[in-house]
DRENBASE-918774 format. One line per 5 residues: number of its first residue (from 1); their letters; for each residue x, y, z of C-alpha. Coordinates in nm, 4 decimals. Layout:
// DRENBASE-918774
NUM = A = X,Y,Z; ... $
***
This chain:
// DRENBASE-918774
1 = XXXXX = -4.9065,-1.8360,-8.0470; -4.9155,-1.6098,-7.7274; -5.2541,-1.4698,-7.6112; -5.2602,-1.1310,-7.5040; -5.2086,-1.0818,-7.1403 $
6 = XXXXX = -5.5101,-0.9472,-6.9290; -5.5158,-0.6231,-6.7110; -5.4282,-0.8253,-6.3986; -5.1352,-0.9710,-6.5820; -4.9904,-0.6526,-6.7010 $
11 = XXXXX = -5.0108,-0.5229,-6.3518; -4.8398,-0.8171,-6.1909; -4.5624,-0.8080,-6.4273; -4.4968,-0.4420,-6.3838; -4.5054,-0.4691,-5.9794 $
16 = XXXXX = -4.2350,-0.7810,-6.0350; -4.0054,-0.5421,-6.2113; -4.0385,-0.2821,-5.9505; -3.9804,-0.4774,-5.6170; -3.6840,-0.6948,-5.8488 $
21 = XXXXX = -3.5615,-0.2615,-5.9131; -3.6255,-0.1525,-5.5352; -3.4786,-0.4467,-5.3902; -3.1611,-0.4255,-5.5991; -3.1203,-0.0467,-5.4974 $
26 = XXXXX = -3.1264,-0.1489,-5.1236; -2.8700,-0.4060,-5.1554; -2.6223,-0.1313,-5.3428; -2.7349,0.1650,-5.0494; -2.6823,-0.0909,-4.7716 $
31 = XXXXX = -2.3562,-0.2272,-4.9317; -2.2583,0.1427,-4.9692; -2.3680,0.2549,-4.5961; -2.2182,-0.0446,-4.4488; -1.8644,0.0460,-4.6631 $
36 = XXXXX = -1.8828,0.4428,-4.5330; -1.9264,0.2674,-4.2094; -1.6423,0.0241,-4.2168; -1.4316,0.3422,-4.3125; -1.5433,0.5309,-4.0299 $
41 = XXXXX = -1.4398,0.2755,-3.8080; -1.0820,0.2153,-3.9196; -1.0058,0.5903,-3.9200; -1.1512,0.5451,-3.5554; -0.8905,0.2998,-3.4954 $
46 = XXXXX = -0.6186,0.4877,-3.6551; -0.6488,0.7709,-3.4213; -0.6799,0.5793,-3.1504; -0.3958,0.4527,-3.1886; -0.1966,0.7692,-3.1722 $
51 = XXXXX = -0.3514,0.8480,-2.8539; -0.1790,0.8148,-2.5351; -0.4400,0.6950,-2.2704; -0.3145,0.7449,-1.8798; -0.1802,0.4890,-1.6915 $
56 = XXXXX = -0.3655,0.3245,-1.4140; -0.3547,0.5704,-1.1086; -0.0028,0.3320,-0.8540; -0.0833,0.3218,-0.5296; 0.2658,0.3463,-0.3912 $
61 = XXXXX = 0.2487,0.6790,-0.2304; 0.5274,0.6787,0.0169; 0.9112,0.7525,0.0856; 1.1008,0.5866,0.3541; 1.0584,0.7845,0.6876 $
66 = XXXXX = 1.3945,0.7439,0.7584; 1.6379,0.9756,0.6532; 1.9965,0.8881,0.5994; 2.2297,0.6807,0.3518; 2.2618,0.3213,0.2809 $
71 = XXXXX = 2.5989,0.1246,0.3182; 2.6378,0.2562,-0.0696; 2.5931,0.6084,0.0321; 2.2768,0.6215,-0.1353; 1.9170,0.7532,0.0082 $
76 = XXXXX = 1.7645,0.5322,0.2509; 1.4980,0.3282,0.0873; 1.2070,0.0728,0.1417; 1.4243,-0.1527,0.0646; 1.7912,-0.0574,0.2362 $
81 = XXXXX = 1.6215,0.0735,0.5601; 1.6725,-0.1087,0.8815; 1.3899,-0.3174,0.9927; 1.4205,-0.4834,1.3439; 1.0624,-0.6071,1.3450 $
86 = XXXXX = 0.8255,-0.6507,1.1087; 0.4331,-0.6268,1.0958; 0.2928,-1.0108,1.2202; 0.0649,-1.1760,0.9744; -0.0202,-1.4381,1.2025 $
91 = XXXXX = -0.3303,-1.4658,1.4936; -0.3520,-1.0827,1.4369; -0.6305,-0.8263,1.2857; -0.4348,-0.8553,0.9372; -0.4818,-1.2504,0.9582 $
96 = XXXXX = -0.8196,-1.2823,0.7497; -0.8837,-1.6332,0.9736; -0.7782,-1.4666,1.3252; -1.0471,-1.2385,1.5386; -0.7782,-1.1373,1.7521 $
101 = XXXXX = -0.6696,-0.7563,1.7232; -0.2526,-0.6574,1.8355; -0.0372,-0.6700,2.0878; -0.0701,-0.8917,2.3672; -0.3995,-1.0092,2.2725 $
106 = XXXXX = -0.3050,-1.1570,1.9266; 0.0575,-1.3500,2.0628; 0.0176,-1.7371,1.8919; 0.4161,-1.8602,1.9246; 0.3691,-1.8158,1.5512 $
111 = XXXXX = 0.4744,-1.4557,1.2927; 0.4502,-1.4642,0.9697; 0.5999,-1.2142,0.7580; 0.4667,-1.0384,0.4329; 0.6512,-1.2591,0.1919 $
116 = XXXXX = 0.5159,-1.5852,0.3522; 0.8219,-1.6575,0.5575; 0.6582,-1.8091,0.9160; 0.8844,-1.8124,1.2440; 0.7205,-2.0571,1.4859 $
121 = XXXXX = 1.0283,-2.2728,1.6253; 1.2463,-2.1898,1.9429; 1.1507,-1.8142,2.0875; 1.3936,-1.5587,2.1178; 1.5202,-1.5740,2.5246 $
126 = XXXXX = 1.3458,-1.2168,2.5875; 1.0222,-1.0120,2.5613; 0.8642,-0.9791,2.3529; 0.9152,-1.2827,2.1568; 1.0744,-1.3595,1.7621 $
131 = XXXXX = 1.0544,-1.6991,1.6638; 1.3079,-1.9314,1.4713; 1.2327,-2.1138,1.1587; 1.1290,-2.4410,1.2078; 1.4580,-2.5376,0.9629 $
136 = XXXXX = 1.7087,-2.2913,1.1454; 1.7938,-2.0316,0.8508; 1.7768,-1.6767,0.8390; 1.4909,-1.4882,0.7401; 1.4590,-1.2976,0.4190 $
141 = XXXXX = 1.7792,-1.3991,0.2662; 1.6047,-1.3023,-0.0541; 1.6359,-0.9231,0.0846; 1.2983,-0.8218,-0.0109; 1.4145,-0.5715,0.3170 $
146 = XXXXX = 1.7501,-0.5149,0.4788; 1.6099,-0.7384,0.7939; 1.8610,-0.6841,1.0707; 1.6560,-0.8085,1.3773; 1.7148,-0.7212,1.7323 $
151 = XXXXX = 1.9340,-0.8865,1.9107; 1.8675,-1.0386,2.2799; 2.0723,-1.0914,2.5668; 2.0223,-1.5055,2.5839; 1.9831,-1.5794,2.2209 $
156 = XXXXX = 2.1297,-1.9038,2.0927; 2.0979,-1.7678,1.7376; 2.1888,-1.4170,1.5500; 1.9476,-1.2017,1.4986; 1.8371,-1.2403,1.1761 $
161 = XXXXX = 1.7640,-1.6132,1.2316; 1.4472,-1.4706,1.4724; 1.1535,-1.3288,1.3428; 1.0229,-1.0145,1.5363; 0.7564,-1.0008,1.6939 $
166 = XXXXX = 0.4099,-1.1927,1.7491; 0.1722,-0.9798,1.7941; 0.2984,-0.6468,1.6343; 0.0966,-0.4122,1.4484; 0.3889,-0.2089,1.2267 $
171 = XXXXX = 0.7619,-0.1978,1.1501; 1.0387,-0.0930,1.3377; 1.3270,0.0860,1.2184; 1.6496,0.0567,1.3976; 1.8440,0.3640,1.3569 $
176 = XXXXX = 2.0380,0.5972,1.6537; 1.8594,0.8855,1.9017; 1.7761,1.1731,1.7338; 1.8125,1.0273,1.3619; 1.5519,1.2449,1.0995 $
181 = XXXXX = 1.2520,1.1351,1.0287; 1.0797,1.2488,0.7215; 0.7312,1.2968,0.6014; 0.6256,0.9931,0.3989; 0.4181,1.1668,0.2088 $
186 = XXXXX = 0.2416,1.4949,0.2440; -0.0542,1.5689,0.4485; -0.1588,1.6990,0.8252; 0.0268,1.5766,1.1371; -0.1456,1.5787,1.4558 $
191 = XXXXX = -0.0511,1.4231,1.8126; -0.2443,1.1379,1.9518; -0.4799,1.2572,2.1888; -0.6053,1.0062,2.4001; -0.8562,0.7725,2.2761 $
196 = XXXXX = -0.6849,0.8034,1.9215; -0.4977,0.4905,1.9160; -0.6947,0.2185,1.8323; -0.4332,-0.0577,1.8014; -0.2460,0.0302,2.1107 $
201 = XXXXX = -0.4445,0.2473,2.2956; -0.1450,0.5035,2.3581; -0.0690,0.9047,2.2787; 0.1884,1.1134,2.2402; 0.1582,1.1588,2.6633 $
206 = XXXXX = 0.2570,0.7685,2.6844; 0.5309,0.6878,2.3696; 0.5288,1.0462,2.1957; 0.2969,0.8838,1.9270; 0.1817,1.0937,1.6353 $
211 = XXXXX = 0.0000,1.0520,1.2774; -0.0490,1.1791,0.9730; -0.3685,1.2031,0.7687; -0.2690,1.1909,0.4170; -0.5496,1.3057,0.1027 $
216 = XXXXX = -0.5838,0.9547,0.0063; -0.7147,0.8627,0.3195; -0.4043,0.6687,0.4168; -0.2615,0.7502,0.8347; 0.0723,0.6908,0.8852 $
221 = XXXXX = 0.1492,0.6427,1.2611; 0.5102,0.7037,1.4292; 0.5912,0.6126,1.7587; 0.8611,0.6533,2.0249; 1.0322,0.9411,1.8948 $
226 = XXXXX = 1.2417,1.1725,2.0860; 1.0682,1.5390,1.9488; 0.8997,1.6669,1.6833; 1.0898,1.9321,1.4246; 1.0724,2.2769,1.6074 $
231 = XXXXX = 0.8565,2.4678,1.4169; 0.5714,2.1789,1.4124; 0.6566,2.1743,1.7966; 0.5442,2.5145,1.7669; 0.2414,2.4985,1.5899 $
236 = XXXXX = 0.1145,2.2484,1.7687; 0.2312,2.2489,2.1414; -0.0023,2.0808,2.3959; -0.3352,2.1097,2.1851; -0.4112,1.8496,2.0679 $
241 = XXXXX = -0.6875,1.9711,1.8307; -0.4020,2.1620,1.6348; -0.2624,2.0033,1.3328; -0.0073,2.0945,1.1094; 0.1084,2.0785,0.7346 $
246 = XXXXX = 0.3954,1.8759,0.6574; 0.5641,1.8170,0.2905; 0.6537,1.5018,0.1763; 1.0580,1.4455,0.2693; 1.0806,1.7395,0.5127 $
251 = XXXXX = 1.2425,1.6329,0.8216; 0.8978,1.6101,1.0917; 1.0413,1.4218,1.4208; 1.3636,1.2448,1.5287; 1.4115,0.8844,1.6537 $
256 = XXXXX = 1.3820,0.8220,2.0272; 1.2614,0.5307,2.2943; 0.9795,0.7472,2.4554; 0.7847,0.4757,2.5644; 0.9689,0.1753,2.5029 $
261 = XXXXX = 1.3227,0.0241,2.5591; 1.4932,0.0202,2.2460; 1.5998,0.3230,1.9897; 1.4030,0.2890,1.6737; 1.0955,0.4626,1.4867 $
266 = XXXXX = 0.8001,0.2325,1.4936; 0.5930,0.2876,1.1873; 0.2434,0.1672,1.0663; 0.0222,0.2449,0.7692; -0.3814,0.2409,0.8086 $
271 = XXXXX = -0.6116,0.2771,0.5009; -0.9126,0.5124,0.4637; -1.1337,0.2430,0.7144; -0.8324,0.3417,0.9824; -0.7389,-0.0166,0.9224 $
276 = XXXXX = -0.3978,-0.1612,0.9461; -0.2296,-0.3035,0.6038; 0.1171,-0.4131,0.5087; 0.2524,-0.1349,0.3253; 0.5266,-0.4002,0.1807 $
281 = XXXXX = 0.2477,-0.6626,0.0943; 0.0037,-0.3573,-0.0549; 0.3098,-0.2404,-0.2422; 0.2349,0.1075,-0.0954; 0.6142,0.2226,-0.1607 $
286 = XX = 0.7353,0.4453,-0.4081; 1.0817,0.3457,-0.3145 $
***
């Protein structure tokens, strides 16, 4: 026989049955929320998925200064251009173990190309110096570049089998007087004044050198030319405050040995901290 529950008992029963109610009503509104949320998510994904997201911003910025055809009669290229010497990796300011700068302070009887490729055996029989491979082979038979060398009255070897030079602080391109030289990319092209060369410490008085300041922040330097293009000749004269606009690929300068002994266009690349970089090892080439 039951006995009749008290007051207190009722009331505990009846708040039992209410939390067991509640509780089961926040289960199904969580289970629901969570599912609307779920939903919400996949649709998400759906679309995202249909979107086309920008590619990383390259840095290759630049054309080959050079203007002219390859042996294929194709446009010169990064790759098909002439390169006599290229930019030393070795005992200069590029060397992250060297405290040496260019030129004749950084000369170690050792270069060392972009690729790796080190010439430090026998030293070409003039100034200034390429070096052999230890193992006598030519260098960059790969042809990452067309490397042609310079050759030297004296040399035992051809001169691909030298590496050019220790010490130097850009690339030379071997190409006849008075052969085009384009814009590498667009921006404002001054002439070194003096005291704006800070690798060689020359101007356009000394080797007819000349920059460009481009909006990345990148300066492309040329050096030894015979003349700038008329009209920037021009605009610019002797005042060397003046600068000018050029467009990328519009003929700017022509080859020359202002300053030097040999015909060719030497060439460097400095980043926004004016410092010198390997625009083959930086992969700063468009083509």
């Amino acid at each position: 026989m039951k006995l009749p529950l008290s007051n207190t008992e009722k009331i505990l029963n009846a708040l039992v049955v209410f939390l067991r109610s509640l509780f089961s009503k926040l289960v199904i509104v969580n289970e629901e929320v969570l599912d609307k949320a779920e939903l919400i998510i996949e649709k998400q994904e759906e679309k995202a998925k249909d979107i086309a997201f920008p590619e990383p911003t390259k840095k290759s910025f630049l054309i080959c200064p050079i203007q002219g055809m390859d042996i294929n009669g194709k446009p010169l290229t990064s790759c098909t251009v002439r390169v006599s010497s290229i930019l030393d990796h070795s005992g200069t300011a590029i060397d992250p173990g060297s405290k040496n700068r260019w030129g004749k302070n950084a000369k170690n009887q050792k270069v060392k190309a972009f690729n790796g490729e080190i010439g430090d055996g026998e030293p070409s029989a003039e100034v200034p110096y390429g070096y052999t491979k230890k193992t006598l082979a030519p260098f960059f038979s790969s042809n990452e570049i067309n490397y042609v060398g310079a050759a030297g009255n004296g040399d035992k070897y051809g001169p691909t089998y030298y590496l050019n030079y220790d010490g130097h602080a850009g690339y030379d391109f071997s190409y006849p007087k008075l052969t085009s030289i384009v814009a590498p990319a667009s921006g404002q092209l001054r002439k070194a004044a003096p005291g704006d060369d800070l690798t060689y410490g020359a101007n356009w008085n000394t080797d007819h050198s000349f920059y460009i300041k481009h909006d990345n922040g990148y300066i492309t330097w040329f050096r030894h030319c015979e003349k700038l293009n008329d009209d920037i000749e021009t605009q610019i004269l002797g005042d060397f405050s003046k600068e000018c606009f050029v467009e990328k690929g519009k003929v700017i300068a022509y080859v020359g040995k202002v300053g030097t002994g040999s015909v060719h266009l030497h060439f460097e690349v400095l980043d926004d901290r004016k410092i010198i970089v390997d625009p083959y090892e930086k992969q700063l080439w468009e083509a």
